[in-house]
FIPATI-265278 format. One record per residue: x, y, z of N, C-alpha, C in turn. Coordinates in steps of 0.02 Angstrom, whole numbers. Layout:
<rs>
((X, Y, Z), (X, Y, Z), (X, Y, Z))
...
</rs>
This chain:
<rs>
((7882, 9279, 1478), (7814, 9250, 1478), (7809, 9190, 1524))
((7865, 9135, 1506), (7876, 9082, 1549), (7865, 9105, 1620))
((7912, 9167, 1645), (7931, 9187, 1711), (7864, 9219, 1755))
((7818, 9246, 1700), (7751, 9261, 1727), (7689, 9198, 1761))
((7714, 9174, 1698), (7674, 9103, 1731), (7703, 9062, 1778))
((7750, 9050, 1777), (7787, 9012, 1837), (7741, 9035, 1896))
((7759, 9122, 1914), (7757, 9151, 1962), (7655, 9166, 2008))
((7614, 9159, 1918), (7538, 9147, 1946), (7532, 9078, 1973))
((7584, 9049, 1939), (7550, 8951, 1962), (7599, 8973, 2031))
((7627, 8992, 2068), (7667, 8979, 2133), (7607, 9014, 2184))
((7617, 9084, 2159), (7523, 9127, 2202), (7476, 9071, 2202))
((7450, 9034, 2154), (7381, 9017, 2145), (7398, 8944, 2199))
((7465, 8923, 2197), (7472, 8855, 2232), (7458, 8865, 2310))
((7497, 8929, 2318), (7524, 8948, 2385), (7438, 8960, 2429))
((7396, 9023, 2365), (7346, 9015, 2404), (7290, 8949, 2408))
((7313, 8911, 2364), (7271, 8854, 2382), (7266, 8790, 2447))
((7367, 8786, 2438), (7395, 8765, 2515), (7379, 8815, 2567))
((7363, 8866, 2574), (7335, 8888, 2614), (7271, 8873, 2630))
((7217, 8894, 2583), (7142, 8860, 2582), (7145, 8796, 2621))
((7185, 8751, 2613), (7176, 8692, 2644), (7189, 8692, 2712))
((7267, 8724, 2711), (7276, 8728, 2778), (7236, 8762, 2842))
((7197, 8817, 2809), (7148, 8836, 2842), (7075, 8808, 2874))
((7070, 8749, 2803), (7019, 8717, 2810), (7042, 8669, 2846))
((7089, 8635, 2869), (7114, 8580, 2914), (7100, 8610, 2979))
((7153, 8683, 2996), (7130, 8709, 3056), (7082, 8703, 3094))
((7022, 8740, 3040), (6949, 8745, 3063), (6930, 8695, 3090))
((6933, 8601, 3036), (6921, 8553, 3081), (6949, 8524, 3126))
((7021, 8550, 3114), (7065, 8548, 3204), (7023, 8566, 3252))
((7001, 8602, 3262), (6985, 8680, 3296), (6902, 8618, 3331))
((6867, 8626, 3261), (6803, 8594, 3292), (6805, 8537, 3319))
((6850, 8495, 3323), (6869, 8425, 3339), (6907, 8442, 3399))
((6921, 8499, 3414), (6962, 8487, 3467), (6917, 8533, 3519))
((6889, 8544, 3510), (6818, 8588, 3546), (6753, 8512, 3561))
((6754, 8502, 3510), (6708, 8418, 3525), (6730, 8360, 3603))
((6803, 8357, 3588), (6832, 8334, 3645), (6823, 8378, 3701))
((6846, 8432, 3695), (6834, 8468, 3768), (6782, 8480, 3777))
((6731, 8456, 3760), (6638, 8453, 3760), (6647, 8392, 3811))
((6668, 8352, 3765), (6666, 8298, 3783), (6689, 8285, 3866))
((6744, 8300, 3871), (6798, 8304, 3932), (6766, 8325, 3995))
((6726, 8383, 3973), (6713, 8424, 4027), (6618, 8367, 4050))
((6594, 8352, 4004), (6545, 8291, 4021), (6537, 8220, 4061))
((6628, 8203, 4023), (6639, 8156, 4080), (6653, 8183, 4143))
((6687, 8225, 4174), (6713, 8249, 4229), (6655, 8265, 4265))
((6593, 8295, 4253), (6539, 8303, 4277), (6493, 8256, 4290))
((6501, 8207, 4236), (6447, 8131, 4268), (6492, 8075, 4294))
((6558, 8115, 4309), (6589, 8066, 4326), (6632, 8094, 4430))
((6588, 8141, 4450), (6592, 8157, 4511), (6563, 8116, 4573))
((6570, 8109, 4602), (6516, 8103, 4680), (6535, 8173, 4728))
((6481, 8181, 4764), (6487, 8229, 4796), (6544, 8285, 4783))
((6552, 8307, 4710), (6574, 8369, 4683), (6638, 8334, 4654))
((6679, 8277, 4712), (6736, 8276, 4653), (6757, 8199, 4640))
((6789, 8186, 4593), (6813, 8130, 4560), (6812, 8061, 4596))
((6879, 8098, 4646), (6923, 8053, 4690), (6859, 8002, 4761))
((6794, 8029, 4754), (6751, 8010, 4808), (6707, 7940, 4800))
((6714, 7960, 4729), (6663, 7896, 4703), (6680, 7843, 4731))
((6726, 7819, 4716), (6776, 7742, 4756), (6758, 7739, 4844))
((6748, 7793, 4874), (6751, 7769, 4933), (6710, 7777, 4968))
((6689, 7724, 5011), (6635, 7711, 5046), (6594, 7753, 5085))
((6522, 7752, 5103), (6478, 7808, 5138), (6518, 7803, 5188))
((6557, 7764, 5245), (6572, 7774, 5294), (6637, 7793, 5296))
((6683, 7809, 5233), (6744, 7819, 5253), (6739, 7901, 5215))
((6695, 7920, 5210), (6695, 8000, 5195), (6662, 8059, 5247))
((6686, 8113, 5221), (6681, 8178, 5302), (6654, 8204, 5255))
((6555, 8225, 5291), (6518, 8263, 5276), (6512, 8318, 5311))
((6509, 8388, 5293), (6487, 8435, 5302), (6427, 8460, 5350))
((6402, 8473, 5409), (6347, 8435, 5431), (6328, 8503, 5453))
((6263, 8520, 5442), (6245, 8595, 5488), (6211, 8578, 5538))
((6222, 8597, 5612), (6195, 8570, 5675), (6126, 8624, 5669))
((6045, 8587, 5696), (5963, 8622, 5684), (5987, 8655, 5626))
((5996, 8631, 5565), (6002, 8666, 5512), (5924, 8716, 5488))
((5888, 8678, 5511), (5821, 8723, 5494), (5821, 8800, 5517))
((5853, 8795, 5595), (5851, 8860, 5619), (5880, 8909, 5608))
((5837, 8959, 5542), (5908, 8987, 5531), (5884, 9047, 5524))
((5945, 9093, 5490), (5887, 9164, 5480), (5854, 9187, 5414))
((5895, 9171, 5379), (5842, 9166, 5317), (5780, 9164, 5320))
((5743, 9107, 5359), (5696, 9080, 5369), (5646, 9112, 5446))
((5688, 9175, 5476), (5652, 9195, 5514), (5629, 9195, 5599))
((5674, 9137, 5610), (5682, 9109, 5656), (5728, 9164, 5714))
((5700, 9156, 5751), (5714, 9219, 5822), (5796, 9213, 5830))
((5813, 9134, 5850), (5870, 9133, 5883), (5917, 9072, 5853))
((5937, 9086, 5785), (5943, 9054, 5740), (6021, 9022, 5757))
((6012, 8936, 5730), (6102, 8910, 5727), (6136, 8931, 5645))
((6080, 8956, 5622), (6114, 8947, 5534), (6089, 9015, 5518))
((6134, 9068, 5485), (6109, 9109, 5428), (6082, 9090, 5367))
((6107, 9052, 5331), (6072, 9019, 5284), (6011, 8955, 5264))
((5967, 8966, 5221), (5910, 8919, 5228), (5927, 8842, 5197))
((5913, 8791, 5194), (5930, 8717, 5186), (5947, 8730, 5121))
((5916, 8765, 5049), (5926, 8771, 4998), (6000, 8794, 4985))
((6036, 8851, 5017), (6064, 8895, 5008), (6140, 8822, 5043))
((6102, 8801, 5105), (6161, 8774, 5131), (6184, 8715, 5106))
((6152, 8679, 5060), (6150, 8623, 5008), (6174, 8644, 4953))
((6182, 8702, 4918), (6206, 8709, 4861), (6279, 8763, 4881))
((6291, 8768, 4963), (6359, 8794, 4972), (6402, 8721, 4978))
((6369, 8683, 5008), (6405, 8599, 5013), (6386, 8556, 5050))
((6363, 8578, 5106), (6322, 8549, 5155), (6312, 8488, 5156))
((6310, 8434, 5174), (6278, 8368, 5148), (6247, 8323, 5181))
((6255, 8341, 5256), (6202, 8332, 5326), (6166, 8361, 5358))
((6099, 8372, 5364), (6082, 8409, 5408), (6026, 8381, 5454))
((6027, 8428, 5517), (5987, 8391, 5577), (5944, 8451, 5586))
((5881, 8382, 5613), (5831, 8432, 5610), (5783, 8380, 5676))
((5754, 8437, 5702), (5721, 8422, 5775), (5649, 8423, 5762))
((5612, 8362, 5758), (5551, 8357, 5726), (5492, 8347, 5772))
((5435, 8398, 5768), (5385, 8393, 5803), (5291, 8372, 5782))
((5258, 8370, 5806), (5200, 8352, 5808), (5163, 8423, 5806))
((5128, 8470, 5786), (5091, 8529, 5816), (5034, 8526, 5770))
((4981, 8525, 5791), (4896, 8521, 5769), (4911, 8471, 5715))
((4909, 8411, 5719), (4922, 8356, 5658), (4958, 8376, 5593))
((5003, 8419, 5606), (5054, 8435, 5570), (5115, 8426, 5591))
((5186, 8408, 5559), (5256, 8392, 5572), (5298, 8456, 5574))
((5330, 8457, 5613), (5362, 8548, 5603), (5419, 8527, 5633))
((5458, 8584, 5621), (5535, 8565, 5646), (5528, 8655, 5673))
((5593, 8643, 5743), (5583, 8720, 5787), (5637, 8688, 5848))
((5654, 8721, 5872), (5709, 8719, 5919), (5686, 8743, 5994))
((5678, 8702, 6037), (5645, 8712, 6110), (5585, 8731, 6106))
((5563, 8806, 6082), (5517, 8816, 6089), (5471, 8852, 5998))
((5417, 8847, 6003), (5394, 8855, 5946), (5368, 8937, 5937))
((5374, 8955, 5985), (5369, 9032, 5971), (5441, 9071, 5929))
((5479, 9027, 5932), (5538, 9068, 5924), (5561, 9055, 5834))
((5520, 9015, 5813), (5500, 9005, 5749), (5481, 8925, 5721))
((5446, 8918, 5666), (5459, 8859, 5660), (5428, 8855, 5573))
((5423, 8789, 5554), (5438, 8775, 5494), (5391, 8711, 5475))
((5337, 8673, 5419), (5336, 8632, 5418), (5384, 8575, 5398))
((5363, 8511, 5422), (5433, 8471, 5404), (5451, 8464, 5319))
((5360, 8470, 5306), (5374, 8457, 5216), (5414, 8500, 5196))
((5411, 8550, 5194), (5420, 8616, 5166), (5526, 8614, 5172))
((5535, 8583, 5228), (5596, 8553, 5228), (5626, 8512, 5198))
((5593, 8460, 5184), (5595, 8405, 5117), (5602, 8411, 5078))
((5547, 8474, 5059), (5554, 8506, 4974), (5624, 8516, 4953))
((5626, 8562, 4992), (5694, 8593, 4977), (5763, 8543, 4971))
((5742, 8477, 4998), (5810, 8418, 4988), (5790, 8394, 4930))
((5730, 8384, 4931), (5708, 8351, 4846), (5735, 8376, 4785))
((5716, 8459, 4783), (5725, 8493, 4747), (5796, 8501, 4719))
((5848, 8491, 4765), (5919, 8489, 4762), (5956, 8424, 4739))
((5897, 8379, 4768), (5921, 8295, 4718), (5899, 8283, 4666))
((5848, 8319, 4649), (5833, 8325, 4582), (5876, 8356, 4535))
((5910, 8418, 4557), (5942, 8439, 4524), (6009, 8449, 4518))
((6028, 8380, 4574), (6109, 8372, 4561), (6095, 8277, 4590))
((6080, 8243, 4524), (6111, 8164, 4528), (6160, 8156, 4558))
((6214, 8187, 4572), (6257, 8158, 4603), (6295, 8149, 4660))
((6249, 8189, 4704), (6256, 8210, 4753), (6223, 8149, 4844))
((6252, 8138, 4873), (6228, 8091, 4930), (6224, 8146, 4987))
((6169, 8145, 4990), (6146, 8193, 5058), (6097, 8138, 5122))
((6118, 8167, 5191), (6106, 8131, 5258), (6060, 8166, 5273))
((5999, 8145, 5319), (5957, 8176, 5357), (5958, 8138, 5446))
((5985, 8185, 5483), (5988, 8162, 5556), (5948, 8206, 5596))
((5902, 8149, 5627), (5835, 8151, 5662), (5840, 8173, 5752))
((5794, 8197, 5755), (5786, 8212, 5830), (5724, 8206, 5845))
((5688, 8156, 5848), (5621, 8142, 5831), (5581, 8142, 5893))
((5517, 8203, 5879), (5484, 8185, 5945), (5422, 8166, 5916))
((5403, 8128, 5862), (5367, 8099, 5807), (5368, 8024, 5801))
((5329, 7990, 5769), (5353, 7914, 5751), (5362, 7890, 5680))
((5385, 7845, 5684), (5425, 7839, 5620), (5379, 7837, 5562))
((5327, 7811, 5565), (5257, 7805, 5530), (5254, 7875, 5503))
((5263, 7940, 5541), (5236, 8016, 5521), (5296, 8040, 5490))
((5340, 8001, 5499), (5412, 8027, 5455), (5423, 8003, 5396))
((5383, 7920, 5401), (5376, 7893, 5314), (5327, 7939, 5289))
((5268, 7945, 5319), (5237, 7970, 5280), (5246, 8047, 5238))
((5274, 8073, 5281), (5316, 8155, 5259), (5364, 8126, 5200))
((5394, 8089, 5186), (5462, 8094, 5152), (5421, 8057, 5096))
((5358, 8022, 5094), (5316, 7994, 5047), (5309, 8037, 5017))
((5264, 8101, 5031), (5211, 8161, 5030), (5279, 8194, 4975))
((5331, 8208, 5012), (5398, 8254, 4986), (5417, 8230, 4932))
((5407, 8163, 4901), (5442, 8105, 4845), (5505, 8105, 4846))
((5530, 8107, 4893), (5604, 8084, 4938), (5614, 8003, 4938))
((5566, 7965, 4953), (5546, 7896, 4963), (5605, 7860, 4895))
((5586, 7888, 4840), (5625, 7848, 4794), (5703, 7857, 4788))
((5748, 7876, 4849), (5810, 7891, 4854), (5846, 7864, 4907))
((5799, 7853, 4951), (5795, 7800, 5010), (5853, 7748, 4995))
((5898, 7758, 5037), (5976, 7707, 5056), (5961, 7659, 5105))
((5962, 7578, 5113), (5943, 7558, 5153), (6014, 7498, 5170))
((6050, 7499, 5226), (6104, 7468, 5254), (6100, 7409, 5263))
((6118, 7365, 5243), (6103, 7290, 5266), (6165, 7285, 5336))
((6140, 7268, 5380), (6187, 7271, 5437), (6242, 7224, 5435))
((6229, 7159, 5380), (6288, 7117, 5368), (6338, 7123, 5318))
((6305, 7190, 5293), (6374, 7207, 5218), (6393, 7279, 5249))
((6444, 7277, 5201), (6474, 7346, 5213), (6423, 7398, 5160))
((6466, 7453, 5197), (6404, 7539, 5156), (6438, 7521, 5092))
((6383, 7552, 5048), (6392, 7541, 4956), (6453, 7618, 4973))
((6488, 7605, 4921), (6496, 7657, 4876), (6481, 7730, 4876))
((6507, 7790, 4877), (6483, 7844, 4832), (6449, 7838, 4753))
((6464, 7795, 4706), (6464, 7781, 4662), (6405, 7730, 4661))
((6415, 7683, 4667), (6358, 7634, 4700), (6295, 7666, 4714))
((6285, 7707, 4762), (6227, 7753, 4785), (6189, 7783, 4737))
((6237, 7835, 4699), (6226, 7844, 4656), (6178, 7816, 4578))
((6243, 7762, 4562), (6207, 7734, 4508), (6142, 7703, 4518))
((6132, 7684, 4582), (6049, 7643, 4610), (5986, 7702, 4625))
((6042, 7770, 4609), (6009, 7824, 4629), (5971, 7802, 4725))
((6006, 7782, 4761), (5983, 7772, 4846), (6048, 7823, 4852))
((6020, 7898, 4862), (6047, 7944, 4869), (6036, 7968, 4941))
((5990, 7963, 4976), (5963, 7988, 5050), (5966, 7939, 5107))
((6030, 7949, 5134), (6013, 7914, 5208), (6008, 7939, 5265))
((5943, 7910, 5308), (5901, 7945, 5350), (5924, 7914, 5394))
((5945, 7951, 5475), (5944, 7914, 5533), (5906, 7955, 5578))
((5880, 7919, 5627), (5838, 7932, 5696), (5864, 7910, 5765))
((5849, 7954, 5800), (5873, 7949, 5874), (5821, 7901, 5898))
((5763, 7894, 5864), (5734, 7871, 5911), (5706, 7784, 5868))
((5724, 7742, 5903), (5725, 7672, 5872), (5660, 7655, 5859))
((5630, 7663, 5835), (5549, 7619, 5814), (5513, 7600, 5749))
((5582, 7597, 5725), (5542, 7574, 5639), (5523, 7516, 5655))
((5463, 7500, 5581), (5429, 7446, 5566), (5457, 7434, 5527))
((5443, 7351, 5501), (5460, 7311, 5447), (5440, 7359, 5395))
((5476, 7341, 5371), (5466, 7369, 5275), (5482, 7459, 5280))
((5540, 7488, 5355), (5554, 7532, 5358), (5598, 7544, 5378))
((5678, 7497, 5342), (5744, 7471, 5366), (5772, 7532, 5336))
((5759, 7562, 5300), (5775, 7625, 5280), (5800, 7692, 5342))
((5738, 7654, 5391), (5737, 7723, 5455), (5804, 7708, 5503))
((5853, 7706, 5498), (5937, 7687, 5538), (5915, 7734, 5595))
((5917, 7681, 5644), (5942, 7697, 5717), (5989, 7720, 5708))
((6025, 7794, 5739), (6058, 7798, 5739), (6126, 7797, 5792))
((6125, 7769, 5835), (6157, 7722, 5879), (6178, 7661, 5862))
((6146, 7637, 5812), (6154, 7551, 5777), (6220, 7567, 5760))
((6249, 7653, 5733), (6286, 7635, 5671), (6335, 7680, 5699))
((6306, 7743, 5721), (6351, 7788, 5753), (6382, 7811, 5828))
((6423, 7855, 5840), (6423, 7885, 5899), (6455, 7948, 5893))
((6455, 7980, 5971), (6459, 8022, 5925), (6482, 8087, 5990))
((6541, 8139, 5984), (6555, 8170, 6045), (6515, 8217, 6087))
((6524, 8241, 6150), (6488, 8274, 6177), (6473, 8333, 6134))
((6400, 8388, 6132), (6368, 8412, 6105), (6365, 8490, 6134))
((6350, 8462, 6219), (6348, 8519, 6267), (6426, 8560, 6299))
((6446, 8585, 6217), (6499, 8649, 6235), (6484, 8709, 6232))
((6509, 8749, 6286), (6491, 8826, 6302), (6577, 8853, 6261))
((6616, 8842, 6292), (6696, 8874, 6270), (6730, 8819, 6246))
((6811, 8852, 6223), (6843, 8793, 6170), (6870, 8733, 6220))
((6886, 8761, 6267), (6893, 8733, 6323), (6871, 8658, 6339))
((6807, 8677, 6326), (6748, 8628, 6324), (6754, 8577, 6255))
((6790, 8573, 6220), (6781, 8512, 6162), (6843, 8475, 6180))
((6819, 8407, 6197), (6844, 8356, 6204), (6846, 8297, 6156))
((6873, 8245, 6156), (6892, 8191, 6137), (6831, 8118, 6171))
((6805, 8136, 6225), (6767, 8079, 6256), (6691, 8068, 6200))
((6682, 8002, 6200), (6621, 7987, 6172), (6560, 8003, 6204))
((6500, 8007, 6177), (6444, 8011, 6197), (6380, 7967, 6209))
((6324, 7987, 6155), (6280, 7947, 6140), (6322, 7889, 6081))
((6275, 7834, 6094), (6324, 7748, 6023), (6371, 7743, 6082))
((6418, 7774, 6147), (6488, 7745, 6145), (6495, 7660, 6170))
((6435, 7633, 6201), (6443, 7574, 6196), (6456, 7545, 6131))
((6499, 7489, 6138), (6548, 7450, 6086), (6557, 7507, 6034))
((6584, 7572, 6040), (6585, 7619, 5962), (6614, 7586, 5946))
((6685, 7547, 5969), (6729, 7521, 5905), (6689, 7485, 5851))
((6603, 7466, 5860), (6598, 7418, 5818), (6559, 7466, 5775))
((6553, 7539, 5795), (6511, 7573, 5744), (6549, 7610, 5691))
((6509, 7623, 5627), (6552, 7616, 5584), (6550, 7714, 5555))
((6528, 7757, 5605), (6520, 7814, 5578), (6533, 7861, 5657))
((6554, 7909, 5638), (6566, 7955, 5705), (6570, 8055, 5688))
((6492, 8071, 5724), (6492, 8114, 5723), (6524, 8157, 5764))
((6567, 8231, 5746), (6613, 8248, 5806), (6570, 8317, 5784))
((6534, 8347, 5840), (6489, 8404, 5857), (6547, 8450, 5877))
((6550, 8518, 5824), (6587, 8558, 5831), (6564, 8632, 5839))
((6526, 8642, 5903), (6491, 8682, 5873), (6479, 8723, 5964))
((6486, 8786, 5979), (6479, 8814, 6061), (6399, 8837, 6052))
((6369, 8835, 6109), (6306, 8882, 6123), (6327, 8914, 6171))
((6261, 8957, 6199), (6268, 9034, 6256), (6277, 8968, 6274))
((6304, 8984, 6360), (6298, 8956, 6424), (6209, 8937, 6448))
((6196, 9039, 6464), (6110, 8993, 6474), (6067, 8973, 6460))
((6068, 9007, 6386), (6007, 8988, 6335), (6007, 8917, 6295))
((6099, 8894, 6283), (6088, 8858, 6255), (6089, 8869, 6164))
((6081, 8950, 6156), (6063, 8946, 6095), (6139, 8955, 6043))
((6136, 8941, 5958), (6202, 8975, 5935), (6216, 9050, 5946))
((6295, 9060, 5920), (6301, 9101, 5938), (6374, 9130, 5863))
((6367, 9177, 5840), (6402, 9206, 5797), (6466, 9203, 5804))
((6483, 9251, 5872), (6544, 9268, 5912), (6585, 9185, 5908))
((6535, 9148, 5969), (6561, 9068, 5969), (6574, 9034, 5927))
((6530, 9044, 5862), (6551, 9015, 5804), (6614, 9019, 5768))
((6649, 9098, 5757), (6695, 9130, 5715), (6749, 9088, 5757))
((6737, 9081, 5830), (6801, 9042, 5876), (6803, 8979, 5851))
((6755, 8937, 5855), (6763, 8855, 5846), (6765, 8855, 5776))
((6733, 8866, 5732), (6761, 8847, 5644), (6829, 8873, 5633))
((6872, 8939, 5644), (6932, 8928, 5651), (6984, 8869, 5689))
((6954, 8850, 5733), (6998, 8809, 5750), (6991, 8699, 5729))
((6929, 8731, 5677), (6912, 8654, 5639), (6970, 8617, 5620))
((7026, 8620, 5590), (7073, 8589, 5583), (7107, 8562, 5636))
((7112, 8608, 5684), (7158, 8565, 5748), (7120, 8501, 5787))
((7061, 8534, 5786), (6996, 8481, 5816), (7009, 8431, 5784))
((7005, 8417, 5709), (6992, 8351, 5686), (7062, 8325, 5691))
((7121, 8348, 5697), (7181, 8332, 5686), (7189, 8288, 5771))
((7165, 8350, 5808), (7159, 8313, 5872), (7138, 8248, 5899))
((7063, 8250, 5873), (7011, 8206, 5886), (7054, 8127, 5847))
((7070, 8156, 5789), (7078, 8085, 5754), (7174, 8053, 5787))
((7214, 8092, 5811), (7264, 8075, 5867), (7240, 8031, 5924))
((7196, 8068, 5957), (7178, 8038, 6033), (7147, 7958, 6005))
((7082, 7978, 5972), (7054, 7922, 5964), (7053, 7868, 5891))
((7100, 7889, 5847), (7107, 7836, 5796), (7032, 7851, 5755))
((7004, 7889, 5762), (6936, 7877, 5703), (6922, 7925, 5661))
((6912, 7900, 5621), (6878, 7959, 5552), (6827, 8015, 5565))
((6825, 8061, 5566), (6744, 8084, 5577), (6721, 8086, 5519))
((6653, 8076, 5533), (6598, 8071, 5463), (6556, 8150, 5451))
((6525, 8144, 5506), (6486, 8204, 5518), (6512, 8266, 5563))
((6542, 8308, 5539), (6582, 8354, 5568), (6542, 8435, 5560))
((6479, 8436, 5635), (6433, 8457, 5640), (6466, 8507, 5661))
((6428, 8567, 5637), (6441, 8661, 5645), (6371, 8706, 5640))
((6367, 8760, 5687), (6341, 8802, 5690), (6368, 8860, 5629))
((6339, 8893, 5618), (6329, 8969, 5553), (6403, 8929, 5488))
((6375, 8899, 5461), (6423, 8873, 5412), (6449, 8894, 5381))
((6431, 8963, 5354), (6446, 9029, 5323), (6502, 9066, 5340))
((6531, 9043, 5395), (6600, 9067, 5440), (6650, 9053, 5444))
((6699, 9068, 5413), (6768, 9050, 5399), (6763, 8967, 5338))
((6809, 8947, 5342), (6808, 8915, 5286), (6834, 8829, 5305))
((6746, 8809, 5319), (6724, 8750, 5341), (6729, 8700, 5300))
((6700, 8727, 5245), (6688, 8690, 5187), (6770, 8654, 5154))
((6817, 8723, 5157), (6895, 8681, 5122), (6922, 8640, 5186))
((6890, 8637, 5268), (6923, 8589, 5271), (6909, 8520, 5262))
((6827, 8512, 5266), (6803, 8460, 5243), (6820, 8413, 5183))
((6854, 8454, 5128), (6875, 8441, 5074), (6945, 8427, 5078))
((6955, 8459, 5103), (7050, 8419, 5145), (7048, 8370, 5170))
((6988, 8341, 5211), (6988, 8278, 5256), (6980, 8244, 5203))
((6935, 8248, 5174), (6924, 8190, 5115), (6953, 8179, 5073))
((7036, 8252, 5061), (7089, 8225, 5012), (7060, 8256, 4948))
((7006, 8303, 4936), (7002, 8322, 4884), (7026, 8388, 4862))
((7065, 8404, 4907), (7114, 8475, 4915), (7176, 8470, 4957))
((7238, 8481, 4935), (7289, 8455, 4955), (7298, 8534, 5020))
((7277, 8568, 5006), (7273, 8637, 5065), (7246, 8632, 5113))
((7269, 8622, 5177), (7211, 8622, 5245), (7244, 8677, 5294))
((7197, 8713, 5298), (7205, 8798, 5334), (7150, 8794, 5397))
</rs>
């Protein structure tokens, strides 16, 4: 009788230490799911431009992604396009500069490449699409580089119209560039430069871009053709603090991109910058490309900046 009972009180214990142990699990389990909630929240509000390691370092000591007439592309319809993909598409592949050639046509702003038959675009409608992408990634610092055959007045007022205005980065020429992080937290996510110098007071926002940059020759047909010599900024570059290196061939006569030329020069993106930064000691910032979509631009960008230990 003794031996019966012994043996229900050992079952009844065993399944009760179990009950518990199960019930500990469970809040193991949910507690440890809370943290990796958690984990994966910080790591995400705790990025700049996609990864960790960027936040710390300065707008001028990081290599942006840059699509050369990014507007012109084919998505968008355009005859004789530098980009397959549209600003949306090339912003949420990584993109984080793009240039755009801005015009005047019947009191409207449009962006188009030589000629306007061959397609074109309003400028807003270009905006949107940056807005839309800062809206929906805080953490992200995106460049707009100008080719302006407009005045600066019709370019505030576009980026007003767009509600771009409240992201506006503005350089004090006697401090150094904020932060990734910095930018960020002030939310002054958008810095705008122009070729063409004519801002007004209360539009320090609009960066000459010669004040700050320079930047290599542009006009390459073959590989042949990419060099090491400066361009537009190269007076005093040593004192500028950003350097765009244009990587990118057109036809010979047209001038226009080219697929073929492309698949050549983005393969050989690594040697270029490896090159460029040998001869001349400088960082590149803006490391401008035709069809971005072509070989794999994007990991080396992310190598320069050290956020991928692989550079191919």
């Amino acid at each position: 009788m003794f031996t019966k009972w012994l043996l229900s009180f050992r079952m009844k214990s065993a399944r009760g230490l179990m009950f518990i142990l199960v019930q500990v699990l469970s809040k193991m389990k949910s507690f440890l799911f809370i943290v990796y909630i958690l984990l994966l929240f910080h790591h995400a509000f705790s990025q700049c431009n996609g990864y960790e390691d960027l936040c710390s370092k300065r707008y001028n000591k990081v290599a942006y992604l840059t699509t050369h007439n990014a507007y012109n592309t084919k998505d968008d319809g355009f005859k004789l396009p530098n980009q397959e993909w549209n600003i949306s598409t090339q912003l949420k592949y990584g993109v984080r500069a793009l240039m755009f050639d801005v015009y005047e046509e019947s009191d409207e702003l449009v962006v188009y490449h030589g000629f306007k038959i061959l397609g074109s675009k309003p400028f807003i409608e270009v905006l949107n699409e940056i807005r839309e992408f800062m809206e929906e990634n805080p953490k992200e610092v995106v460049t707009i580089i100008l080719e302006c055959y407009v005045n600066s007045n019709q370019i505030a007022s576009e980026i007003e119209d767009s509600g771009l205005s409240k992201y506006l980065y503005t350089k004090n020429k006697h401090e150094n560039w904020g932060t990734l992080k910095e930018m960020i937290d002030d939310n002054t996510r958008l810095v705008v430069f122009s070729d063409k110098n004519d801002a007004e007071v209360g539009q320090e926002w609009y960066h000459y871009m010669w004040d700050f940059a320079v930047e290599t020759h542009y006009a390459n047909h073959n590989l042949k053709d990419f060099n090491n010599d400066f361009n537009r900024g190269k007076e005093n570059a040593e004192t500028k603090d950003l350097v765009i290196l244009n990587h990118f061939l057109t036809k010979t006569i047209t001038g226009v991109g080219s697929i073929q030329k492309s698949k050549k020069a983005n393969s050989i993106l690594v040697d270029r910058i490896n090159t460029f930064h040998a001869v001349t000691g400088r960082f590149p910032n803006f490391i401008t490309v035709d069809f971005v979509d072509i070989g794999n631009v994007k990991e080396v960008i992310d190598c320069l900046n050290g956020s991928t230990k692989i550079c191919h």
